[in-house]
C-alpha positions, -999 to +999 in steps of 0.1 A: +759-032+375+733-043+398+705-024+383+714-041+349+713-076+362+684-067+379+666-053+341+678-081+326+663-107+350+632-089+345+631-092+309+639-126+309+611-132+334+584-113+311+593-131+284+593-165+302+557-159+313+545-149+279+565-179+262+572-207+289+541-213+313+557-251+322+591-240+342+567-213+364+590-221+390+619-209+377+604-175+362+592-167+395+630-175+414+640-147+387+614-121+392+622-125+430+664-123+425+660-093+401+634-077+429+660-086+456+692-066+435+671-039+432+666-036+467+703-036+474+707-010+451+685+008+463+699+008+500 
């Protein structure tokens, strides 16, 4: 479950830096919650 969000937040933040350069903010709060998931699944 976690590892899906985690993809899926990823996804969302590749396409948001290709697409949406003006909400850079917001893309980057995503790449670092999907990082963060992935971490916790890890452990």
């Amino acid at each position: 479950m976690l590892t899906t969000i985690a993809i899926i937040l990823v996804v969302l933040w590749a396409i948001g830096f290709i697409g949406f350069h003006t909400v850079g903010w917001f893309i980057h709060i995503l790449l670092v919650v999907a990082i963060i998931l992935f971490i916790i699944r890890l452990v």
